[in-house]
LOKE-628305 format. One record per residue: residue number from 0; residue in three letters; x, y, z of N, C-alpha, C in turn. Coordinates in pm, 1 decimal, always signed. Example, Ala and Ser with C-alpha at 12.3 -4.5 7.8 and 13.67 -1.06 7.14 Angstrom:
// residues 2
num=0, residu=ALA, n.X=+1319.0, n.Y=-569.0, n.Z=+780.0, ca.X=+1230.0, ca.Y=-450.0, ca.Z=+780.0, c.X=+1320.0, c.Y=-330.0, c.Z=+780.0
num=1, residu=SER, n.X=+1285.0, n.Y=-225.0, n.Z=+708.0, ca.X=+1367.0, ca.Y=-106.0, ca.Z=+714.0, c.X=+1290.0, c.Y=+3.0, c.Z=+787.0
//
This chain:
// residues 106
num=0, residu=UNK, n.X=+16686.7, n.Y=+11423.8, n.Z=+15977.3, ca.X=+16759.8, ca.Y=+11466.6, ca.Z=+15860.4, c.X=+16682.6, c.Y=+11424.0, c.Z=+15735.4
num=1, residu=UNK, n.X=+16675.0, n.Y=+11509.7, n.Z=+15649.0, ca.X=+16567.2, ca.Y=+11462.0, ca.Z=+15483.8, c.X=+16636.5, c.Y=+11390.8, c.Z=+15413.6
num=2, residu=UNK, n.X=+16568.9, n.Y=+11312.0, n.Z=+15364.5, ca.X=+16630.0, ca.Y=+11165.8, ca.Z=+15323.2, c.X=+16644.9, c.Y=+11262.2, c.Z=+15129.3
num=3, residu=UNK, n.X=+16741.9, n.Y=+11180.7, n.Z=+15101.3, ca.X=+16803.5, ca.Y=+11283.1, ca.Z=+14966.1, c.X=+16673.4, c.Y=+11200.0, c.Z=+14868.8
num=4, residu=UNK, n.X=+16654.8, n.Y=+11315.4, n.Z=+14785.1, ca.X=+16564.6, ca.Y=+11322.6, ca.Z=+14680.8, c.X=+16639.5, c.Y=+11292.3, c.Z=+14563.3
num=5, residu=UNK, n.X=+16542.8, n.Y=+11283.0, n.Z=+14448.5, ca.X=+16561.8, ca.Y=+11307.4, ca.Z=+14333.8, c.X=+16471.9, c.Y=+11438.1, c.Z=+14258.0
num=6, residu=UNK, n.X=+16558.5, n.Y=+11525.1, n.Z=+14177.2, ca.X=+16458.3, ca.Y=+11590.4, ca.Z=+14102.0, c.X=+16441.8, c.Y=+11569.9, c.Z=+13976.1
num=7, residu=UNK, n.X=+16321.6, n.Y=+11619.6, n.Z=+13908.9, ca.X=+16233.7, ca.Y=+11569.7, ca.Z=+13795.6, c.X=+16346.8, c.Y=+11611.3, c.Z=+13667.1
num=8, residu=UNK, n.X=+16324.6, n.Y=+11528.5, n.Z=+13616.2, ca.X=+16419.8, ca.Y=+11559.4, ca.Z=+13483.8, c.X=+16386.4, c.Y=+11595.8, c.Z=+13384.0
num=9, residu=UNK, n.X=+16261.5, n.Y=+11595.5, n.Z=+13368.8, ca.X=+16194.1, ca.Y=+11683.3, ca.Z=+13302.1, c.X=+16039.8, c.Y=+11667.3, c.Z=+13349.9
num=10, residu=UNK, n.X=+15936.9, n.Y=+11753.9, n.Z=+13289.7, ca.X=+15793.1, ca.Y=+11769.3, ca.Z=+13298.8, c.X=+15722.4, c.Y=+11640.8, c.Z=+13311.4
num=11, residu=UNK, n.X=+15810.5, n.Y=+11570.5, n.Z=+13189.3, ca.X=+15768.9, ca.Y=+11445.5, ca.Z=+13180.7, c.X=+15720.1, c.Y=+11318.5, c.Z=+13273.7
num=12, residu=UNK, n.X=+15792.0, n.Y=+11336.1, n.Z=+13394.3, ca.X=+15854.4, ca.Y=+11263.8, ca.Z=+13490.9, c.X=+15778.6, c.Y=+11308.3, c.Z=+13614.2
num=13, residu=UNK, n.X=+15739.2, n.Y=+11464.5, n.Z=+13568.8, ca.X=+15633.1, ca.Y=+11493.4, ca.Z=+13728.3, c.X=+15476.3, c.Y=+11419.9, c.Z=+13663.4
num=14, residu=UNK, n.X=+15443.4, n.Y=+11478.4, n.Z=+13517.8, ca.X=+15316.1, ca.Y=+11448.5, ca.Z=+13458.5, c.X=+15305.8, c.Y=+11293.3, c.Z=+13507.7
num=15, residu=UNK, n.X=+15426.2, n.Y=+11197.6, n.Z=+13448.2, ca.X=+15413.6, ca.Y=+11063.2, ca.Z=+13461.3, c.X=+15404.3, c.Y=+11007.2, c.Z=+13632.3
num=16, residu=UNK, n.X=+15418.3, n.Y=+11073.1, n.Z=+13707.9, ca.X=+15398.7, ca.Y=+11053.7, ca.Z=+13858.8, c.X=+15267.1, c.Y=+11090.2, c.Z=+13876.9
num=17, residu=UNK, n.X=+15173.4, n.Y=+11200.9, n.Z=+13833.8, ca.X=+15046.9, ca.Y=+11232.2, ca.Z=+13860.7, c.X=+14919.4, c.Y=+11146.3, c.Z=+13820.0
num=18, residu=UNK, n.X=+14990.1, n.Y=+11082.1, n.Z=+13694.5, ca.X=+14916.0, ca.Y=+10945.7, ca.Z=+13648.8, c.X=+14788.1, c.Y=+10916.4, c.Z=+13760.5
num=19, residu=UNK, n.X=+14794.4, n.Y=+10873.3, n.Z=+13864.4, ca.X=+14736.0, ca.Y=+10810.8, ca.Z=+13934.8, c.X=+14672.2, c.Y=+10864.7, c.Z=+14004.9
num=20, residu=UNK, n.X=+14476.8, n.Y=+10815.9, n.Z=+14015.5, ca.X=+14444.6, ca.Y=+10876.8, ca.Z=+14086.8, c.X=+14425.0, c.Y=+10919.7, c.Z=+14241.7
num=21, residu=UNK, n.X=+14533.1, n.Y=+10798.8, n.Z=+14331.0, ca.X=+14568.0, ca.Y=+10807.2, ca.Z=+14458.1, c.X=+14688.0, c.Y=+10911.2, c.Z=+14463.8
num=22, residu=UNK, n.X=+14788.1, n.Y=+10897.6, n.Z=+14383.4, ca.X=+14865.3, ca.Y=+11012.2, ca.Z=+14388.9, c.X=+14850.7, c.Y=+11146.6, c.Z=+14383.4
num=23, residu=UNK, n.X=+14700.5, n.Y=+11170.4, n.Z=+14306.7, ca.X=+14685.8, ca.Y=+11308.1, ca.Z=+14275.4, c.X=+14592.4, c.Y=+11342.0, c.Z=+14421.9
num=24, residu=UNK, n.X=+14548.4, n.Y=+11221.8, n.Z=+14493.1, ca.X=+14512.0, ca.Y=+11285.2, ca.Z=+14654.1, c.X=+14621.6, c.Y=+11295.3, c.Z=+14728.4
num=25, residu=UNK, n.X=+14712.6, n.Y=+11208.6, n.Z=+14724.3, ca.X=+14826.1, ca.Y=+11268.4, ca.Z=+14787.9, c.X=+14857.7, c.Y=+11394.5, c.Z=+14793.0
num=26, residu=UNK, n.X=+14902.9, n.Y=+11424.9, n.Z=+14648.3, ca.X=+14910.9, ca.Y=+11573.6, ca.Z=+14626.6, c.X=+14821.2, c.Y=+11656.5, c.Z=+14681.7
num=27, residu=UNK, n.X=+14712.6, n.Y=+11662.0, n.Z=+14633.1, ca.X=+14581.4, ca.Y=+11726.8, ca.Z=+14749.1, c.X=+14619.7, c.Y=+11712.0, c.Z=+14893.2
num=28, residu=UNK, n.X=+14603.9, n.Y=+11622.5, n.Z=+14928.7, ca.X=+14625.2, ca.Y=+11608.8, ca.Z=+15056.9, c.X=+14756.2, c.Y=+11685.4, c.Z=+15122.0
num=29, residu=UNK, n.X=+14870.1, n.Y=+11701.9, n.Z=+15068.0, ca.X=+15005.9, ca.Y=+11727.2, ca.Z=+15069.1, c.X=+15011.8, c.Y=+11887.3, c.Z=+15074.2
num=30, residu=UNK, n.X=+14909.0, n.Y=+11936.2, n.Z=+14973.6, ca.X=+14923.5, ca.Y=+12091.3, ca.Z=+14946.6, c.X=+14842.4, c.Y=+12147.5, c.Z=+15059.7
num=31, residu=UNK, n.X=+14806.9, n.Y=+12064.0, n.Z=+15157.6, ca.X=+14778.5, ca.Y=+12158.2, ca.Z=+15295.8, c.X=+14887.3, c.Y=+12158.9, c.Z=+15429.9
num=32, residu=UNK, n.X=+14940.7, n.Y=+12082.9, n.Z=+15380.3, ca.X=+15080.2, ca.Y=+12086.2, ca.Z=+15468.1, c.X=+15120.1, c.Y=+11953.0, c.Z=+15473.3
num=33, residu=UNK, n.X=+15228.8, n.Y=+11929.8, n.Z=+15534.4, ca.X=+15383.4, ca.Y=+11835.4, ca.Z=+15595.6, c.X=+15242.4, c.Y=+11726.9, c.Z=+15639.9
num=34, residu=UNK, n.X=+15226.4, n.Y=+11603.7, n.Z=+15601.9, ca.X=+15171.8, ca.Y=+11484.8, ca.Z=+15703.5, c.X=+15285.8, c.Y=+11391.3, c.Z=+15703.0
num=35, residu=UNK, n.X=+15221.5, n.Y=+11278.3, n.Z=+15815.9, ca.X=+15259.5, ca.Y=+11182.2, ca.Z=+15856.3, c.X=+15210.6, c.Y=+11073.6, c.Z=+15764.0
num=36, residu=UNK, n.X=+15284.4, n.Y=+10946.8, n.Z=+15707.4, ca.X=+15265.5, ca.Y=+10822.1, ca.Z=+15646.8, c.X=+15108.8, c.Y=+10801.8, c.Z=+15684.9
num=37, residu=UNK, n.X=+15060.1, n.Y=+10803.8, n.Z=+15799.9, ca.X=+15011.6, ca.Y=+10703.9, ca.Z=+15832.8, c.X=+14847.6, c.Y=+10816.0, c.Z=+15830.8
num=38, residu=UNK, n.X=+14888.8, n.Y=+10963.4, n.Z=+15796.6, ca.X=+14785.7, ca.Y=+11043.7, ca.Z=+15792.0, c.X=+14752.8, c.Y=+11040.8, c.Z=+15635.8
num=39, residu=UNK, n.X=+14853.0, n.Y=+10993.9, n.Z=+15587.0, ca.X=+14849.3, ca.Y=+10958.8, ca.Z=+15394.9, c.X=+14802.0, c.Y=+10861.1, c.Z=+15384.4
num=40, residu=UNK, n.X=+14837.9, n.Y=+10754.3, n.Z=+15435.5, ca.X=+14738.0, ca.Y=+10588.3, ca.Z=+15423.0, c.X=+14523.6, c.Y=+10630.4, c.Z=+15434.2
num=41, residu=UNK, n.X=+14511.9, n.Y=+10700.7, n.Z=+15506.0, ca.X=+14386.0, ca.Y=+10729.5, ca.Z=+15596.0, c.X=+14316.6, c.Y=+10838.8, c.Z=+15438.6
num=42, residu=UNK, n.X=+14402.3, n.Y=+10899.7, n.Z=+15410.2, ca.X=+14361.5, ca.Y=+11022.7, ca.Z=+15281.6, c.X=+14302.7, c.Y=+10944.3, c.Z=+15180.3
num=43, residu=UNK, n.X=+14384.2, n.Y=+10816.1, n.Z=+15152.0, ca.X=+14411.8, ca.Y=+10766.7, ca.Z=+15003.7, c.X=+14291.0, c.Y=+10640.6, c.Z=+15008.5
num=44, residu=UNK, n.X=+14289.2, n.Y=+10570.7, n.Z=+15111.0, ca.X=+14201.1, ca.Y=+10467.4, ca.Z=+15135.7, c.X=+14245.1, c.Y=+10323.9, c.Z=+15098.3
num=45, residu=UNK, n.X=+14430.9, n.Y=+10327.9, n.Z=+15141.4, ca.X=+14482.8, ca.Y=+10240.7, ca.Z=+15056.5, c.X=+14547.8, c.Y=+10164.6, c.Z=+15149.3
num=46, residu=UNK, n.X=+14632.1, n.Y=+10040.0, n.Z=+15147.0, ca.X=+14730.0, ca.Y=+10050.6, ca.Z=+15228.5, c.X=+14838.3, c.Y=+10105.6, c.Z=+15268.8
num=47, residu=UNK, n.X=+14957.3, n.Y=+10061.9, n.Z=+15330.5, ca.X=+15068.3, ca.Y=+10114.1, ca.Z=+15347.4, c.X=+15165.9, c.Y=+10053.1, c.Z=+15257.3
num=48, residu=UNK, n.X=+15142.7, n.Y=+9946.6, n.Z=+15216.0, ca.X=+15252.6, ca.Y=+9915.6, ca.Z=+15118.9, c.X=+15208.9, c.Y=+10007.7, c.Z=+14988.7
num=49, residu=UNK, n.X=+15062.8, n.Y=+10008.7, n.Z=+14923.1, ca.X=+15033.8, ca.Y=+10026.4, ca.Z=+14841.4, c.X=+15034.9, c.Y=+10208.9, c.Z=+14831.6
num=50, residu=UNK, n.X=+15046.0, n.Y=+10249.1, n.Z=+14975.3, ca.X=+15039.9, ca.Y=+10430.5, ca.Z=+14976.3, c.X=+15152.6, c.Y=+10454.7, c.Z=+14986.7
num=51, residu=UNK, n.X=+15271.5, n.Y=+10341.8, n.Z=+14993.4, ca.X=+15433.9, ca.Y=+10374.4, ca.Z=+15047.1, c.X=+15479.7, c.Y=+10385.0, c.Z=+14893.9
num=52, residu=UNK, n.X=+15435.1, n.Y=+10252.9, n.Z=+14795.8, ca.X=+15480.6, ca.Y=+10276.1, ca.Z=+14676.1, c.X=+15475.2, c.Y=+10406.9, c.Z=+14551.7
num=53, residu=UNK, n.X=+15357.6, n.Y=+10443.2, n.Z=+14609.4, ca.X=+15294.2, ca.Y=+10547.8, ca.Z=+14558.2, c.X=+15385.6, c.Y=+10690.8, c.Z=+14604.6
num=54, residu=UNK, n.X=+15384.6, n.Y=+10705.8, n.Z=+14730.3, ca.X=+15438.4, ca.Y=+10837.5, ca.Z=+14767.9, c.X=+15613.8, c.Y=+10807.5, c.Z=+14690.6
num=55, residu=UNK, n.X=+15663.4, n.Y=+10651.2, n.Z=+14677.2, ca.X=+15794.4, ca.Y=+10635.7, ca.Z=+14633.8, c.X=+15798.2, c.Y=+10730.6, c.Z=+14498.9
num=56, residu=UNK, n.X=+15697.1, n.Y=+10703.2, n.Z=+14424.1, ca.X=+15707.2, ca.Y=+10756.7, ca.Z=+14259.5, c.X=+15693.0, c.Y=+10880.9, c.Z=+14268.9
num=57, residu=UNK, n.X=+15632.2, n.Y=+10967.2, n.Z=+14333.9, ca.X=+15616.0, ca.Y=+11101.6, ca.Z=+14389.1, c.X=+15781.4, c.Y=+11162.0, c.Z=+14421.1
num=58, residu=UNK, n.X=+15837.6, n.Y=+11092.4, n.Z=+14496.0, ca.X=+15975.6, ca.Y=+11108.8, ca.Z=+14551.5, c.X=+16055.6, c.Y=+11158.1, c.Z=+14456.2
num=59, residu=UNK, n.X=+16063.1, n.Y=+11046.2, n.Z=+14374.4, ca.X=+16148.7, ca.Y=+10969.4, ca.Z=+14219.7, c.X=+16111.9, c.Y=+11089.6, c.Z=+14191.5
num=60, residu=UNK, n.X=+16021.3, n.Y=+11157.7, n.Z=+14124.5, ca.X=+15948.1, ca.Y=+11210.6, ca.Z=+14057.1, c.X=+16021.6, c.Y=+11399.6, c.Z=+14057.6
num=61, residu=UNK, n.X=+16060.8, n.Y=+11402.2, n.Z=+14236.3, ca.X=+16066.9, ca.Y=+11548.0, ca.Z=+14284.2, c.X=+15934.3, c.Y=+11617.9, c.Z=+14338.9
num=62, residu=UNK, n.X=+15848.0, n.Y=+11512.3, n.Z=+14331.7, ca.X=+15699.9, ca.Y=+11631.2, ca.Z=+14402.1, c.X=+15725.0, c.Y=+11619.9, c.Z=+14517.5
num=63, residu=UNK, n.X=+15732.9, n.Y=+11540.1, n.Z=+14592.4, ca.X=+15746.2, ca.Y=+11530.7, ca.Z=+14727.1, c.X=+15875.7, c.Y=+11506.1, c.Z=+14771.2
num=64, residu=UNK, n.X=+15919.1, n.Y=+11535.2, n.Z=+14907.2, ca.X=+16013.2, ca.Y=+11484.8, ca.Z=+15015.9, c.X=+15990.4, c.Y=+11429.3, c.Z=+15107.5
num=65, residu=UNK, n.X=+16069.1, n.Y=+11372.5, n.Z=+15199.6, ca.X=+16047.8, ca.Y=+11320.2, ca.Z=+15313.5, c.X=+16150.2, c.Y=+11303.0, c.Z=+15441.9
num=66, residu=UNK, n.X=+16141.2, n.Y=+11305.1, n.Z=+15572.0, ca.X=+16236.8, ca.Y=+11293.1, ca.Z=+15630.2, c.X=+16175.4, c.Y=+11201.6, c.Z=+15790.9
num=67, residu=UNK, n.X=+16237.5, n.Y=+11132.4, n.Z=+15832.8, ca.X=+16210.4, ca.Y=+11016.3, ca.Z=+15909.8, c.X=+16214.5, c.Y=+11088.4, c.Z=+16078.6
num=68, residu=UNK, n.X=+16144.1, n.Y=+11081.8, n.Z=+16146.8, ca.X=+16161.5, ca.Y=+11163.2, ca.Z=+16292.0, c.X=+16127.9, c.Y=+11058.0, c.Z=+16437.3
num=69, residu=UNK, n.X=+16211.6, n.Y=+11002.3, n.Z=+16448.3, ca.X=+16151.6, ca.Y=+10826.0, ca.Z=+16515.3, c.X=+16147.8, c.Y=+10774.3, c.Z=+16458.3
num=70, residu=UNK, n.X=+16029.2, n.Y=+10742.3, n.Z=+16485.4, ca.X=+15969.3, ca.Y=+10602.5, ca.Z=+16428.6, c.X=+15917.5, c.Y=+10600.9, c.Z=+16251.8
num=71, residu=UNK, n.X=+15824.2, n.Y=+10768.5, n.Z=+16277.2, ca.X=+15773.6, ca.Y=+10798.0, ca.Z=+16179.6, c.X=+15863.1, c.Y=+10869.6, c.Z=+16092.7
num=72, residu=UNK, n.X=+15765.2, n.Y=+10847.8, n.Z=+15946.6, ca.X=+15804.0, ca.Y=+10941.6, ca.Z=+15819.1, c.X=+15708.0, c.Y=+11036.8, c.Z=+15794.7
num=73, residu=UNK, n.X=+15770.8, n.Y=+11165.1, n.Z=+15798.1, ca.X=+15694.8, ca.Y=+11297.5, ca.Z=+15725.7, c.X=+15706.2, c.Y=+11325.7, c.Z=+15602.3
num=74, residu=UNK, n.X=+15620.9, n.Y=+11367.8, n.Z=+15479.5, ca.X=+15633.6, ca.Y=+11368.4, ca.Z=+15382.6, c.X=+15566.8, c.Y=+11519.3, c.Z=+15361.7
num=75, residu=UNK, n.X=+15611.0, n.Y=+11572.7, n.Z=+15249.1, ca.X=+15586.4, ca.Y=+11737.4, ca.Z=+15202.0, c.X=+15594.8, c.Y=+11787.0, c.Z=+15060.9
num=76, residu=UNK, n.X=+15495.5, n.Y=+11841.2, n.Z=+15004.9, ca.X=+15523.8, ca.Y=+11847.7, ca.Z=+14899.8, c.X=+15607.6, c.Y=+12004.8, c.Z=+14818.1
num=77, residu=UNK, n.X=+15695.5, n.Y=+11943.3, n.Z=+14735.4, ca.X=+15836.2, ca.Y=+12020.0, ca.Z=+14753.1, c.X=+15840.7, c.Y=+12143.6, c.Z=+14595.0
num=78, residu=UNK, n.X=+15699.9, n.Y=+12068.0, n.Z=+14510.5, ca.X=+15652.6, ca.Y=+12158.5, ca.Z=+14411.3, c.X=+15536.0, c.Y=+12188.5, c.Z=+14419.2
num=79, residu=UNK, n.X=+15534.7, n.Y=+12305.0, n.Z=+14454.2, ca.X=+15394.1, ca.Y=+12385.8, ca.Z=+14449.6, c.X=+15323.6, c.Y=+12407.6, c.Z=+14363.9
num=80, residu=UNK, n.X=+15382.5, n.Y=+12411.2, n.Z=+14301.2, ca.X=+15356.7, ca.Y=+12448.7, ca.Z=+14148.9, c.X=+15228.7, c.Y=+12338.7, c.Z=+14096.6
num=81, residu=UNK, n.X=+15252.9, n.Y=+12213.9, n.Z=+14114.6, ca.X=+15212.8, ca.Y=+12061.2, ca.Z=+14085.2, c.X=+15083.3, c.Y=+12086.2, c.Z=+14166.7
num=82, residu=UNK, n.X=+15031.5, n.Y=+12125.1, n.Z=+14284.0, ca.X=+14938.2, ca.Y=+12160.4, ca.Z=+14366.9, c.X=+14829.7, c.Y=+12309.0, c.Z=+14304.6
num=83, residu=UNK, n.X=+14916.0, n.Y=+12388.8, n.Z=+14245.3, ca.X=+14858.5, ca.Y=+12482.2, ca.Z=+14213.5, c.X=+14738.1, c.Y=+12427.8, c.Z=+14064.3
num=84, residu=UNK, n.X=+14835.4, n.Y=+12393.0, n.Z=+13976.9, ca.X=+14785.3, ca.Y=+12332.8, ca.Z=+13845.7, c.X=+14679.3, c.Y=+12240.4, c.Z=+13875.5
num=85, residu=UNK, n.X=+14721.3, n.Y=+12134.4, n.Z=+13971.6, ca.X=+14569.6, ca.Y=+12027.2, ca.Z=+13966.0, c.X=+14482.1, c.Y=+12121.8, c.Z=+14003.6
num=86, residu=UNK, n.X=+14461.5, n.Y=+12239.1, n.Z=+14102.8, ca.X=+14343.3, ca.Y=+12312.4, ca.Z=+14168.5, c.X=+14308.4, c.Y=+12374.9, c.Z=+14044.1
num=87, residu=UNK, n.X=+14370.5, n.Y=+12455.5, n.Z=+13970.5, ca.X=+14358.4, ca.Y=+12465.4, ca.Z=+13846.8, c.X=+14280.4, c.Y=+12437.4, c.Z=+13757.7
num=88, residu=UNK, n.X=+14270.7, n.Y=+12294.0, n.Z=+13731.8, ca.X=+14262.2, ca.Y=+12185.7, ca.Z=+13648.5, c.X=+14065.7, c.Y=+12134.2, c.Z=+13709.4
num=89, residu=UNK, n.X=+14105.6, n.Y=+12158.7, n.Z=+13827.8, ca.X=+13984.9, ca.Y=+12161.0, ca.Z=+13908.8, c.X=+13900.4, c.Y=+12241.7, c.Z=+13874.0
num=90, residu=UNK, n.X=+13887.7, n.Y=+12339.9, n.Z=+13889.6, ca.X=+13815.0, ca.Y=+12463.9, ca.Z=+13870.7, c.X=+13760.2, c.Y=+12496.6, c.Z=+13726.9
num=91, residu=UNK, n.X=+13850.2, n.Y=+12418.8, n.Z=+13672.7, ca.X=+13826.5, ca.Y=+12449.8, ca.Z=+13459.3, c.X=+13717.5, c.Y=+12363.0, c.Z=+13453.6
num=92, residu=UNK, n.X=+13746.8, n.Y=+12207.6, n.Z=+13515.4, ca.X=+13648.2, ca.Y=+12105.4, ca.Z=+13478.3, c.X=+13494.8, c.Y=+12162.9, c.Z=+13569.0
num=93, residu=UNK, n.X=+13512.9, n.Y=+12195.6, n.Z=+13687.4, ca.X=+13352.3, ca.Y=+12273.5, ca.Z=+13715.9, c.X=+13313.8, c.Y=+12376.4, c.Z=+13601.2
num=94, residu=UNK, n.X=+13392.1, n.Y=+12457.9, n.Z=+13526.3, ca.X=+13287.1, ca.Y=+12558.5, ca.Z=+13489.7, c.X=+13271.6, c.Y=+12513.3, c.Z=+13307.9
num=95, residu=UNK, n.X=+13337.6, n.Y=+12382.1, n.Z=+13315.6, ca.X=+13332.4, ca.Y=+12366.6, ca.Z=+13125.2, c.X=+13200.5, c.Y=+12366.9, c.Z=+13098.9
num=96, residu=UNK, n.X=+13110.8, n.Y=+12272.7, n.Z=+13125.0, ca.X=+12984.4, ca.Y=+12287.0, ca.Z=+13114.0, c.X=+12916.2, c.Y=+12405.0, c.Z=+13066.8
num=97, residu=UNK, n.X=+12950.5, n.Y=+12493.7, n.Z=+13128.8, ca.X=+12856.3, ca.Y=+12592.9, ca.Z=+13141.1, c.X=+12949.7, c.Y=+12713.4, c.Z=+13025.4
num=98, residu=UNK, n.X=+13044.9, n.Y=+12675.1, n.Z=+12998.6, ca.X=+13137.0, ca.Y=+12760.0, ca.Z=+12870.5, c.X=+13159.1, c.Y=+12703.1, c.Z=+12773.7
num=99, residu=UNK, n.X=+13127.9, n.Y=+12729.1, n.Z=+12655.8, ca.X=+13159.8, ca.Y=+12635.8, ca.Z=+12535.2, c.X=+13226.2, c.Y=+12725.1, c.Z=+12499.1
num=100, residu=UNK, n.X=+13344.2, n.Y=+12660.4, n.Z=+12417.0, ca.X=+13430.1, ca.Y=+12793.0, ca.Z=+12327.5, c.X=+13339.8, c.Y=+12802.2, c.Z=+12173.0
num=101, residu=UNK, n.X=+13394.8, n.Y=+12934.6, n.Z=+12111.5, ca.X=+13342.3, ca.Y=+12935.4, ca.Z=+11983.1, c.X=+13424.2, c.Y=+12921.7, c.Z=+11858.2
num=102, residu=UNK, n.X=+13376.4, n.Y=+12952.1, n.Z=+11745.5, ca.X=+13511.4, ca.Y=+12897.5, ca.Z=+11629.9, c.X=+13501.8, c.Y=+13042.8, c.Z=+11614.8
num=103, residu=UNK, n.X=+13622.0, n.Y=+13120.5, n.Z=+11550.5, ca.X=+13606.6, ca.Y=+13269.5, ca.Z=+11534.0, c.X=+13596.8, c.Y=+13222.5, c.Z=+11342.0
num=104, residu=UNK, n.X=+13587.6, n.Y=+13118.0, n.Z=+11284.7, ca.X=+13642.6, ca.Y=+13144.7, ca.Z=+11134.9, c.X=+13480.1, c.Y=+13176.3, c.Z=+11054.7
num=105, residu=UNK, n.X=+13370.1, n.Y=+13183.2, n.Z=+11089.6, ca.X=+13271.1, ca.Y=+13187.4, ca.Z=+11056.6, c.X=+13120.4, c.Y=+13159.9, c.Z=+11098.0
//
């Protein structure tokens, strides 16, 4: 059964969860599908307390869910949206280099 969430209360609250740069592999990691805790510890290069706290603020946050099956916890990420934008965000920073904008005033 999925353990009850919280959702984001505003933008504010997902931005302020992405903060981090283990969280934003989570997310990566997350936007290829449903893992296991212990396939998130292995992604991040962190521990388990320190990858448990992390996926917590994610939770808080509304990016992710989770639901307990045994022993283990599965976690999923529940805004796509949040996955789409970092790839996004990705793709801008490869091609800045090579695009400068111009001023149109003269």
């Amino acid at each position: 059964m999925p353990q009850k969430q919280s959702r984001p209360d505003t933008p504010d609250a997902v931005f302020k969860a992405l903060g981090s740069p283990a969280r934003l592999t989570l997310v990566r990691t997350l936007s290829e599908g449903e893992r296991c805790v212990c396939d998130l510890v292995d992604a991040v290069g962190l521990g388990w307390s320190t990858t448990s706290k992390h996926l917590d603020v994610l939770r808080a946050a509304g990016v992710v869910s989770s639901d307990k099956r045994g022993q283990k916890i599965f976690y999923r990420l529940e805004l796509g949206c949040v996955a789409h934008f970092i790839d996004c965000l990705d793709k801008a920073s490869l091609g800045r280099a090579s695009k400068r904008a111009t001023c149109g005033c003269g």
